[in-house]
C-alpha positions as CSV (number, residue, x, y, z in Angstrom):
1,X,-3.6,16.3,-24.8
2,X,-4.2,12.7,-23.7
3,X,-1.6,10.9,-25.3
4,X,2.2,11.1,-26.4
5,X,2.2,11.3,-29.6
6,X,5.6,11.1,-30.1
7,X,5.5,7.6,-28.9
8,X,5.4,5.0,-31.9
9,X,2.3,3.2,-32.8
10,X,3.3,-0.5,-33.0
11,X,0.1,-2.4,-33.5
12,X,-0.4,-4.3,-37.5
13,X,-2.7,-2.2,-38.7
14,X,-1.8,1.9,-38.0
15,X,-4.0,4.1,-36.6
16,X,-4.9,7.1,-38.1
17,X,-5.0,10.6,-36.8
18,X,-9.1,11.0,-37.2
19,X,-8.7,7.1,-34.8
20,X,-7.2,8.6,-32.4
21,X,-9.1,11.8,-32.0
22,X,-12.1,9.3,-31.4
23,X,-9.9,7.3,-29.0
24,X,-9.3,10.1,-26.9
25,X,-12.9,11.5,-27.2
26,X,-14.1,8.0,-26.2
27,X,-11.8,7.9,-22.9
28,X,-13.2,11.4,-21.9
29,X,-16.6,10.1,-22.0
30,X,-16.0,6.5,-20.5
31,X,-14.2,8.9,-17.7
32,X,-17.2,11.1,-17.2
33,X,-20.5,8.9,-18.2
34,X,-19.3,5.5,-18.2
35,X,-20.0,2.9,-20.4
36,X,-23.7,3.5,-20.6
37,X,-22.6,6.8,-22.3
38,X,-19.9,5.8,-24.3
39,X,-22.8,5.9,-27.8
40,X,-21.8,6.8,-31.3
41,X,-24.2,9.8,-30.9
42,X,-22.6,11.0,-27.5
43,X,-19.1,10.6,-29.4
44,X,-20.3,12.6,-32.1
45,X,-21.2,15.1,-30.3
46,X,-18.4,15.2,-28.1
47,X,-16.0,15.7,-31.7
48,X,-18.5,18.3,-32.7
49,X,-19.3,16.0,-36.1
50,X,-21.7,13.2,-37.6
51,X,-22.6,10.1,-36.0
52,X,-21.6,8.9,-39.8
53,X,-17.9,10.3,-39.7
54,X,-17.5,8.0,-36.7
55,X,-18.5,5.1,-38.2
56,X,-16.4,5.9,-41.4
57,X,-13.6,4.9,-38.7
58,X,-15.0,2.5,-36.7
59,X,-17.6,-0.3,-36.9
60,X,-19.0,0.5,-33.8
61,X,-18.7,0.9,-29.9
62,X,-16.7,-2.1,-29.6
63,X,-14.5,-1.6,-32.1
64,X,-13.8,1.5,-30.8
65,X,-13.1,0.6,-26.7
66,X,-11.0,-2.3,-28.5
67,X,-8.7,0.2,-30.0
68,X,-8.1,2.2,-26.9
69,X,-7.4,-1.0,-25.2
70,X,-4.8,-2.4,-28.1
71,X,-3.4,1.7,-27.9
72,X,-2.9,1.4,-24.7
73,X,-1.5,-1.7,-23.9
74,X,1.6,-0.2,-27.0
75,X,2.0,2.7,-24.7
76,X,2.4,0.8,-21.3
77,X,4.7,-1.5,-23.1
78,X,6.8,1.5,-24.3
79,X,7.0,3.6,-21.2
80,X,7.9,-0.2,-19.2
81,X,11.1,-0.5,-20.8
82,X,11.8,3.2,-21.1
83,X,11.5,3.0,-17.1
84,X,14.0,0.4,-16.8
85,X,16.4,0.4,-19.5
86,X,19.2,2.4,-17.5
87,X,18.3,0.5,-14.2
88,X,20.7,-2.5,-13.0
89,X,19.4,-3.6,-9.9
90,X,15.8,-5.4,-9.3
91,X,14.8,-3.1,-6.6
92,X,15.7,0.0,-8.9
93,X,13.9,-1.7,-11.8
94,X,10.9,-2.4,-9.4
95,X,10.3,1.3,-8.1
96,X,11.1,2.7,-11.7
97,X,8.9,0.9,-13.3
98,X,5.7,1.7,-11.2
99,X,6.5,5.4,-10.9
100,X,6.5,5.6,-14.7
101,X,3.1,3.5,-14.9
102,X,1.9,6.2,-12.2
103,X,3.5,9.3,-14.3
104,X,1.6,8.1,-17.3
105,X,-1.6,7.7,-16.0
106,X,-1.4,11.3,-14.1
107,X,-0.9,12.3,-17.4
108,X,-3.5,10.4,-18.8
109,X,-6.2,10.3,-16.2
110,X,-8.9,8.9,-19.2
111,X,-7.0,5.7,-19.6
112,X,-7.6,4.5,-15.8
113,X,-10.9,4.0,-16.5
114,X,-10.3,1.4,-19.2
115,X,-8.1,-0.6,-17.3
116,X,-9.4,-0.4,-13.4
117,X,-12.8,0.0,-13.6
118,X,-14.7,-3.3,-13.8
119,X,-17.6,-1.6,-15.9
120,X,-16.1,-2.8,-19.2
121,X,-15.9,-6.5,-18.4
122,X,-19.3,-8.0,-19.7
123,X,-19.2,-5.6,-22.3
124,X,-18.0,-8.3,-25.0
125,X,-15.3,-11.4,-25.2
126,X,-12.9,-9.4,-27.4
127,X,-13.0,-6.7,-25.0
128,X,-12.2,-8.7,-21.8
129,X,-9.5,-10.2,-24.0
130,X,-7.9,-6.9,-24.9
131,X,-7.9,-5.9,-21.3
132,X,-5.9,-9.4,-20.2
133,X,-3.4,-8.0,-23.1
134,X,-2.7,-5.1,-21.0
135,X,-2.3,-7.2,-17.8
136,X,-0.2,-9.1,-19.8
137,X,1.9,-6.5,-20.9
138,X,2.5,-5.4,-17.4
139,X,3.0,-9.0,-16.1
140,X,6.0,-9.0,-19.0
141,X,8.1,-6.3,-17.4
142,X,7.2,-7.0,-13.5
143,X,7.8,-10.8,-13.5
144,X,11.5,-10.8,-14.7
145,X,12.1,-8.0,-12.5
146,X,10.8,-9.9,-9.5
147,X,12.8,-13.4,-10.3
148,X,16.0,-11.5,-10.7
149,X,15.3,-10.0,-7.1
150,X,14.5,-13.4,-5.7
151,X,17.4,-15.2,-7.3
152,X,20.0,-12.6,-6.3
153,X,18.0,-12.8,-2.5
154,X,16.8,-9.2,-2.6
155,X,13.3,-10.0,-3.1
156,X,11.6,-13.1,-0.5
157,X,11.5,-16.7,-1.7
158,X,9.0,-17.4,0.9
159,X,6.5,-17.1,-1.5
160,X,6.6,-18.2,-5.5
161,X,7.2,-15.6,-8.1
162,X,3.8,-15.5,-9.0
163,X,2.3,-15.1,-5.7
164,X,4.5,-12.0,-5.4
165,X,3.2,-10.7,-9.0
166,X,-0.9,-10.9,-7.7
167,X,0.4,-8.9,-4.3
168,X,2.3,-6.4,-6.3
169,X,-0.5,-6.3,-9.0
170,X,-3.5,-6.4,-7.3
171,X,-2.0,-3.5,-4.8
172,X,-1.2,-1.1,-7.6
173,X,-5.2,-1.6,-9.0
174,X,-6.5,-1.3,-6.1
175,X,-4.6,1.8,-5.4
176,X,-5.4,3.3,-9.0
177,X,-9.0,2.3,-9.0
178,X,-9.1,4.5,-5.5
179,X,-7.4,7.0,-7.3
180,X,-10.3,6.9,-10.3
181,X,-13.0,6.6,-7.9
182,X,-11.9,9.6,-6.0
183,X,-12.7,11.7,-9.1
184,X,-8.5,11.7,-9.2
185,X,-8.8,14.1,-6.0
186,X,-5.5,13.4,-4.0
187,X,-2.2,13.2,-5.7
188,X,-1.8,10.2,-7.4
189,X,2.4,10.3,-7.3
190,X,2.8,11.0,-3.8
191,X,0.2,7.9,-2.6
192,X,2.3,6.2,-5.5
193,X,5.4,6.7,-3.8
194,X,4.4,5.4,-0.5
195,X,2.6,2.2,-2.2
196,X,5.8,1.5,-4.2
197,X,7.8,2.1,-0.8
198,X,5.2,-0.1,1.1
199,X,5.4,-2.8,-1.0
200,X,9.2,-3.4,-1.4
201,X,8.9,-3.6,2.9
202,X,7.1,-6.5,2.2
203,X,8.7,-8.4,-0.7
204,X,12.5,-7.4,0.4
205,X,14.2,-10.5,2.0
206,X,14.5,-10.1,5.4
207,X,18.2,-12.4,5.2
């Protein structure tokens, strides 16, 4: 199964079961064709039904990739403050936080593509907007986790608290878009580990 169901669907408008049977579909084939093969007539084929019952759902391609994006940006905001809602300090918060992000993307392998791939950018405004919701989402939970380390002098104050955010950031895509261009090959929560490790060597105040 790709997703949790047992998480709670937030968004305004609530998706329906049939939805997210196409969401999931469509992640399997942005995972294993790309974009170019993301078509109402692969999807259809992949659910093993019409071309028409997908648009009975959907408008279209975009509409679709949108509500993957919106479905997962809910999910990473649930399992961020899941990860560190019985945490106290900021390094504690800090590692918790990512190994959760990394333990729901093991899970869900077909939502890495969506976020750190670049093939989706281009594909439309709304869509590029959608993904800068997800970023958004994870800047949300990291930023006050990083100023509370900085203002209690675990985290440096050599460098601003949104200079620290790109580091930490861009690291973590980078390392995940290895991870996706891999094929998902080497384990994902062990090179985790040792990127969450890595990075609190270089952010921890050295006073």
């Amino acid at each position: 199964m790709l997703v949790n169901h047992n998480i709670i669907w937030k968004m305004e408008n609530a998706i329906t079961d049939r939805q997210l049977e196409i969401i999931e579909a469509a992640g399997k084939i942005l995972t294993t064709a790309g974009v170019s093969g993301l078509t109402t007539k692969n999807l259809a084929k992949e659910m093993n039904f019409s071309e028409g019952a997908i648009y009975r759902h959907f408008a279209g391609k975009e509409q679709i990739v949108v509500a993957l994006l919106e479905y997962l940006a809910e999910q990473i905001d649930e399992v961020n403050v899941q990860a560190v809602s019985h945490r106290d300090s900021p390094q504690d918060k800090f590692q918790s936080l990512f190994q959760a992000q990394i333990a729901f993307f093991k899970e869900n392998p077909h939502f890495v593509v969506a976020v750190f791939s670049a093939g989706l950018l281009e594909e439309s405004k709304q869509i590029n907007e959608t993904i800068y919701k997800i970023m958004q989402v994870m800047m949300k939970h990291l930023m006050p986790i990083i100023m509370a380390g900085q203002q209690q002098n675990v985290f440096t104050n050599k460098i601003t608290t949104e200079e620290l955010l790109n580091i930490v950031m861009g690291t973590f895509r980078l390392q995940m878009f290895k991870w996706r261009i891999s094929g998902f090959q080497f384990d994902i929560e062990r090179s985790g580990y040792n990127m969450i490790e890595s990075l609190l060597t270089l952010i921890k105040s050295s006073s």
